[in-house]
One Martini backbone bead per residue (centre of mass of N, CA, C, O) as a GRO file, in nm:
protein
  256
    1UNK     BB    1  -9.552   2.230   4.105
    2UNK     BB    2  -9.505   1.933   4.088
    3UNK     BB    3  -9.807   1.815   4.170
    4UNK     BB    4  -9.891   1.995   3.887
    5UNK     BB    5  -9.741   1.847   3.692
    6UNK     BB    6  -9.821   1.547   3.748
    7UNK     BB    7 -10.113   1.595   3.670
    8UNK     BB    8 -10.013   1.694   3.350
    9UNK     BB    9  -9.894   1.414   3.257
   10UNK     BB   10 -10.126   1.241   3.328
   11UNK     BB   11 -10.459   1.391   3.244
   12UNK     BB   12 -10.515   1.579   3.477
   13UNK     BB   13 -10.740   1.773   3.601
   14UNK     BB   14 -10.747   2.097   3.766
   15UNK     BB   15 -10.732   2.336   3.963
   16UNK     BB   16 -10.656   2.675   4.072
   17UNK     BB   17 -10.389   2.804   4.199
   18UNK     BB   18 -10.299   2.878   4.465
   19UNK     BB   19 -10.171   3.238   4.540
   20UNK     BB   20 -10.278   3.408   4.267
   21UNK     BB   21 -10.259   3.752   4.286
   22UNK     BB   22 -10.074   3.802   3.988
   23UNK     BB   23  -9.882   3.799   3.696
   24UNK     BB   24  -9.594   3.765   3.896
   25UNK     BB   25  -9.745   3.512   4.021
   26UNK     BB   26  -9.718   3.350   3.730
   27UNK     BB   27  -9.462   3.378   3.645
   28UNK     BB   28  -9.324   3.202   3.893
   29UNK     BB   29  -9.469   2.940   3.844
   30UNK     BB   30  -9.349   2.889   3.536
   31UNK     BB   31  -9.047   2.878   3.626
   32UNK     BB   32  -9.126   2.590   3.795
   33UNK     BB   33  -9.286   2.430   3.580
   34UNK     BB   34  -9.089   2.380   3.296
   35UNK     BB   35  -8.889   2.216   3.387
   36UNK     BB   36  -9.092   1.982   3.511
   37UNK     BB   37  -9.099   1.880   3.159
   38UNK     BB   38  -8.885   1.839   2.994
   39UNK     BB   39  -8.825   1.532   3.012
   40UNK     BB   40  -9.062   1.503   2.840
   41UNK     BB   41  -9.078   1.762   2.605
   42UNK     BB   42  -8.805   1.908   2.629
   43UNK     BB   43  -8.691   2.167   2.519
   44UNK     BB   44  -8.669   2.488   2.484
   45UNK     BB   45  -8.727   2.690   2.162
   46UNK     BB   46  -8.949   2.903   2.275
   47UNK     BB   47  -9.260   3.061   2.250
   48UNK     BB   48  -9.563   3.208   2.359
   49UNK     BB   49  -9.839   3.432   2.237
   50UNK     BB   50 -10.122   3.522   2.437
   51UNK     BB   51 -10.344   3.737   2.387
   52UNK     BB   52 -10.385   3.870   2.096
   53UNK     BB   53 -10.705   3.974   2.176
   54UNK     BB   54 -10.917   4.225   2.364
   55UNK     BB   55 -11.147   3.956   2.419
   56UNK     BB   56 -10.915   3.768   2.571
   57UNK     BB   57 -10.828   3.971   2.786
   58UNK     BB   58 -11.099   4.036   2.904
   59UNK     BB   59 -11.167   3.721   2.999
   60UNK     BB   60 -10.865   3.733   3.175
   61UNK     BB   61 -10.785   4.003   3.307
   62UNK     BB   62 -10.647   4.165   3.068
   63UNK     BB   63 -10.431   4.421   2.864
   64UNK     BB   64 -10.263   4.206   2.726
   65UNK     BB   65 -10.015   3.945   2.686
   66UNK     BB   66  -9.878   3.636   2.709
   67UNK     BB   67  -9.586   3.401   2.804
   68UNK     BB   68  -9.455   3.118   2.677
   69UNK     BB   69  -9.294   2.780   2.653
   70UNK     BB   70  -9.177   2.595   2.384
   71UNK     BB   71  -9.101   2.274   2.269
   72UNK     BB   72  -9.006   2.026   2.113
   73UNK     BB   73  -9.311   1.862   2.098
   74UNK     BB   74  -9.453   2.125   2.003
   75UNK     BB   75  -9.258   2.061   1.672
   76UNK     BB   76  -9.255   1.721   1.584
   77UNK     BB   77  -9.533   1.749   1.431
   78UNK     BB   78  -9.655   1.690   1.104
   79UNK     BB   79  -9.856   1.722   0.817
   80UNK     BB   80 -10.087   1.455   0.901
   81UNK     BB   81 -10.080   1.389   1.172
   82UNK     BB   82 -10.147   1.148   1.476
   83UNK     BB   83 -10.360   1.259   1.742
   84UNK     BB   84 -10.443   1.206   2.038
   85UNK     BB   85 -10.719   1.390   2.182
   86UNK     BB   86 -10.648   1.283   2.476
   87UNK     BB   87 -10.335   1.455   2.524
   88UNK     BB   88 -10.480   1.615   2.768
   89UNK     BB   89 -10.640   1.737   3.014
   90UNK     BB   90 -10.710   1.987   2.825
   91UNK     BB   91 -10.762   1.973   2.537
   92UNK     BB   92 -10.676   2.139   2.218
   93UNK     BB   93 -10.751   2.343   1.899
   94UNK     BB   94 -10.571   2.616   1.677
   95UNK     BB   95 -10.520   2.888   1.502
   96UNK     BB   96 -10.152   2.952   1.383
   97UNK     BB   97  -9.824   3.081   1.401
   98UNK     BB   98  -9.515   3.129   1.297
   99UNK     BB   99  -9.149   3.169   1.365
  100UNK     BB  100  -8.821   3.229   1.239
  101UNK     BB  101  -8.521   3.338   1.409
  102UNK     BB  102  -8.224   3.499   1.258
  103UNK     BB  103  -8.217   3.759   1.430
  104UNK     BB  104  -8.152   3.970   1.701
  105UNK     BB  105  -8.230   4.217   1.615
  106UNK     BB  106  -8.520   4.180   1.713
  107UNK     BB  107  -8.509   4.341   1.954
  108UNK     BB  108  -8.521   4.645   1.795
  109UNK     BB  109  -8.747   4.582   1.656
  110UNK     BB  110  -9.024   4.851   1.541
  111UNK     BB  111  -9.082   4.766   1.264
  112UNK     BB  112  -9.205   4.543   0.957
  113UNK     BB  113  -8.904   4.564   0.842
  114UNK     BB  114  -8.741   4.479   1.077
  115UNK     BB  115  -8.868   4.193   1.124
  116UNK     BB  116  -8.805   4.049   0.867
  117UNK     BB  117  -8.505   4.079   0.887
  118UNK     BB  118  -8.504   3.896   1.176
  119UNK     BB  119  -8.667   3.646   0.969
  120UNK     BB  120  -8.732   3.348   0.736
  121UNK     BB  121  -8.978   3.213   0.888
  122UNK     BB  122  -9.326   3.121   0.781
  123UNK     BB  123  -9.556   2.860   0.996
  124UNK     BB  124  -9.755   2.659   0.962
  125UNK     BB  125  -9.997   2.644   1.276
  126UNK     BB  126 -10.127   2.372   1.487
  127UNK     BB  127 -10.242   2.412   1.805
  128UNK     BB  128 -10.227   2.208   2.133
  129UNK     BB  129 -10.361   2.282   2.410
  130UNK     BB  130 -10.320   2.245   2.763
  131UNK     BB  131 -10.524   2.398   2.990
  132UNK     BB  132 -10.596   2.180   3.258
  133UNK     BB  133 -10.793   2.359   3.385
  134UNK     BB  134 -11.151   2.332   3.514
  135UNK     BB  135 -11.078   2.610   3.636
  136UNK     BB  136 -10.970   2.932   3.697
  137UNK     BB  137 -10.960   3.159   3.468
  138UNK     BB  138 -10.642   3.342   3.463
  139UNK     BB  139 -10.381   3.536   3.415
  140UNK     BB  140 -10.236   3.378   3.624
  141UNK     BB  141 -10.318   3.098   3.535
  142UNK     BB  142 -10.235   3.069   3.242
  143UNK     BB  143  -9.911   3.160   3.327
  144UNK     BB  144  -9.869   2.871   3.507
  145UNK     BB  145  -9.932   2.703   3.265
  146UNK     BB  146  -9.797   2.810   3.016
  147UNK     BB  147 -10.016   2.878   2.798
  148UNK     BB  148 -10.071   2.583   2.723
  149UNK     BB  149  -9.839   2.453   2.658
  150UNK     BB  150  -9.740   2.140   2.425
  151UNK     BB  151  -9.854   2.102   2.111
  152UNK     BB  152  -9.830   2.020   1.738
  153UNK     BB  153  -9.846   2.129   1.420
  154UNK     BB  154  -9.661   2.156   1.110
  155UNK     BB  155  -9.548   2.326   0.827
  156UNK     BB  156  -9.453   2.457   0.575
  157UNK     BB  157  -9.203   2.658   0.481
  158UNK     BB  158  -9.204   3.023   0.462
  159UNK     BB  159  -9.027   3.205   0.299
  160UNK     BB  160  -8.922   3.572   0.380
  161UNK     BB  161  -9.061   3.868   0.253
  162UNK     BB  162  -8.908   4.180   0.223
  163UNK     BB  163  -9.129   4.353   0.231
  164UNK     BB  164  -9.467   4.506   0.190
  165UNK     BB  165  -9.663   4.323   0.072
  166UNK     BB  166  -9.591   4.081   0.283
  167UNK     BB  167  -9.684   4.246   0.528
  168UNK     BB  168 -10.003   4.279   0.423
  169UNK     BB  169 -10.052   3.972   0.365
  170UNK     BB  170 -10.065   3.893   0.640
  171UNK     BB  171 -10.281   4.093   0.716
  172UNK     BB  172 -10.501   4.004   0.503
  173UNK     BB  173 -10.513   3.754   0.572
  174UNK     BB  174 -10.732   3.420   0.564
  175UNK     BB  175 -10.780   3.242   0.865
  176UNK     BB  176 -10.904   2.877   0.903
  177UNK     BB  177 -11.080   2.664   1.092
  178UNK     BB  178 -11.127   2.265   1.025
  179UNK     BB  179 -11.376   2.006   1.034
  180UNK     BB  180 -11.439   1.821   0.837
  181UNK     BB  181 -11.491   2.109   0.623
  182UNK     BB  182 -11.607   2.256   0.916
  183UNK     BB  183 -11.633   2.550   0.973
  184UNK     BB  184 -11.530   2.694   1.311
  185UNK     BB  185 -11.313   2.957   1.206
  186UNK     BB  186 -11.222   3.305   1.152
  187UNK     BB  187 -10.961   3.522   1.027
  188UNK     BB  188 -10.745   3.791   1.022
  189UNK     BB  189 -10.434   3.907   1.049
  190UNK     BB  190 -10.536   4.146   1.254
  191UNK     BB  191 -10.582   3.984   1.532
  192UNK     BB  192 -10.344   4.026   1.564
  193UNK     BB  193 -10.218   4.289   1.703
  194UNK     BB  194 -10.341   4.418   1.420
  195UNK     BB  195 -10.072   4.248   1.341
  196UNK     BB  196  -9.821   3.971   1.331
  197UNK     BB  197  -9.589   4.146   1.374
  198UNK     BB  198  -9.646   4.287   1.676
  199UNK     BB  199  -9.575   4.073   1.826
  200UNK     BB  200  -9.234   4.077   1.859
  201UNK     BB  201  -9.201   4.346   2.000
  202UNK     BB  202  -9.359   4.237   2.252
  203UNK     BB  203  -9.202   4.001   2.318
  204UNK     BB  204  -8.906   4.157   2.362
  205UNK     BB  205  -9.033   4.365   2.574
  206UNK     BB  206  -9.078   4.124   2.783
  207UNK     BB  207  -8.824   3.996   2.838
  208UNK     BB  208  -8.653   4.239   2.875
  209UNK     BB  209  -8.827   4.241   3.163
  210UNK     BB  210  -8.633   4.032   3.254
  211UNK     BB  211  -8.345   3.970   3.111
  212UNK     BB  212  -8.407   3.882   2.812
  213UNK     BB  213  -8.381   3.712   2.477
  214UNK     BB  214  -8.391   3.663   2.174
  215UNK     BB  215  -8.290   3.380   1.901
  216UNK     BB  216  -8.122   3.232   1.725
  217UNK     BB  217  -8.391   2.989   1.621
  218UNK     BB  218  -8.629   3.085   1.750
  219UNK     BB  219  -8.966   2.984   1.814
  220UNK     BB  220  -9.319   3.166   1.725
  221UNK     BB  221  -9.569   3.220   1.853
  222UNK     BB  222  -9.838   3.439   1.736
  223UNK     BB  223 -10.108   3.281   1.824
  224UNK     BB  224 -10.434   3.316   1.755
  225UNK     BB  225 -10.735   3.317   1.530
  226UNK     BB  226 -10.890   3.097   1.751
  227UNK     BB  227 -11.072   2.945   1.956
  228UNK     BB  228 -10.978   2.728   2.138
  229UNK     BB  229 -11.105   2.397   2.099
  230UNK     BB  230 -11.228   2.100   2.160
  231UNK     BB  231 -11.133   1.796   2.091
  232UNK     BB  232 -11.174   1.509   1.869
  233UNK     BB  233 -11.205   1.241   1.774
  234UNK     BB  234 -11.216   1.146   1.423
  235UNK     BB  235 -11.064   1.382   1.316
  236UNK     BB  236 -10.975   1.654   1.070
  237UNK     BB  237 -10.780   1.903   1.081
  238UNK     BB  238 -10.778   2.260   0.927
  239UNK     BB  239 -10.554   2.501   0.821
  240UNK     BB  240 -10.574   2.815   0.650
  241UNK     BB  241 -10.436   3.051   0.405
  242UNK     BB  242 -10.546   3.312   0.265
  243UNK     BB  243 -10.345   3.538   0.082
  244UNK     BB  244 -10.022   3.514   0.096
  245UNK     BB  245 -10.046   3.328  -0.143
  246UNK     BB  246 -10.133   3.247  -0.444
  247UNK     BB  247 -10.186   2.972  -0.264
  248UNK     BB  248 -10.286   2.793  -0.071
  249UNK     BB  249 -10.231   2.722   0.270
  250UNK     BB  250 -10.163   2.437   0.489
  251UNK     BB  251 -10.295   2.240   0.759
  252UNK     BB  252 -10.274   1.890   0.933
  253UNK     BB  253 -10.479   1.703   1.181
  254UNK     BB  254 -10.560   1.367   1.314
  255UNK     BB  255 -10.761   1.224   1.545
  256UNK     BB  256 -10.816   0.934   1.799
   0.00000   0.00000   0.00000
């Protein structure tokens, strides 16, 4: 993977990673990848899961979720920030949510007021992964790109209300992606695994089959709400979330 490290911190598209014939052999790829970038990214922060949802893993021909690690460069830029177009091999953005982990209980957690009380902030969040490859898009090989994390922008954090009316407004709520203010694609929030909260028990007992923990501090990125879509330079991209909160809350980034 060094070869292949080495050309997504160029900002070359590569072909696809040869070798890779199952979920497990992504998983091998992912584990040997991740090291040889933290010198440019930082240290690794939290998680991120992909394909969180059924047309999306059937894309990918799978038919769960996968996991990737996200580091300190995707968390630096915040909301208004200036982002190079072309920041990496195949850039993209896409409209997603954060969580930061407050407690450990979140391994044990499986209903969604036990998840709240695990979490303490939940983050508007424009991903903007490098998805590296020029073509074979498969379930191995985007587990071995590490789900292309890279970069993000970050919005202000919402304090987490334990509540069931929260856990609803969660569910209920739309999220839009929008390009100078031309809709580019809109979801419930229901569009992960059905409520945004059932990521994280997903989260945890994928990790937990590894022999991994969530950890207090760890933020999650808890999937996709818009398909990835091609940055473009001179751009300035917002992510808005209707009726989470009494008034609507967004992120932005422009692009150069």
């Amino acid at each position: 993977m060094e070869a292949f490290s080495q050309g997504l911190l160029a900002g070359r598209p590569q072909g696809p990673i040869a070798g890779l014939s199952s979920l497990a052999d992504g998983q091998c790829a992912q584990s040997r990848l991740v090291p040889l970038l933290v010198a440019q990214w930082g240290r690794p922060v939290g998680y991120k899961v992909g394909l969180t949802n059924p047309t999306a893993q059937q894309r990918f021909g799978t038919t769960h979720p996968v996991t990737g690690i996200i580091y300190e460069a995707t968390l630096r830029a915040q909301s208004g920030a200036e982002i190079p177009a072309a920041f990496g091999a195949v850039p993209t953005v896409e409209a997603d949510l954060l969580v930061r982990i407050s407690s450990e209980a979140i391994n044990d957690a499986r209903d969604h007021m036990a998840v709240l009380r695990s979490i303490d902030q939940v983050i508007p969040f424009i991903e903007m992964p490098d998805l590296a490859l020029s073509d074979g898009f498969d379930g191995p090989n985007l587990l071995a790109i590490n789900v292309g994390a890279r970069l993000g922008v970050s919005g202000t954090p919402i304090p987490v209300q334990v509540s069931e009316d929260f856990a609803a407004r969660l569910a209920s709520m739309t999220v839009t992606l929008a390009s100078d203010q031309r809709e580019l694609a809109r979801a419930p929030g229901t569009a992960l695994l059905g409520h945004p909260l059932n990521v994280l028990p997903w989260l945890a007992q994928d990790l937990a089959s590894r022999g991994q923990r969530l950890r207090v501090g760890d933020i999650v990125s808890l999937g996709g709400f818009s398909p990835a879509l091609p940055t473009e330079a001179g751009r300035s991209y917002t992510v808005r979330y209707e009726n989470l909160l009494a008034e609507p809350v967004s992120v932005s980034v422009r692009t150069r």
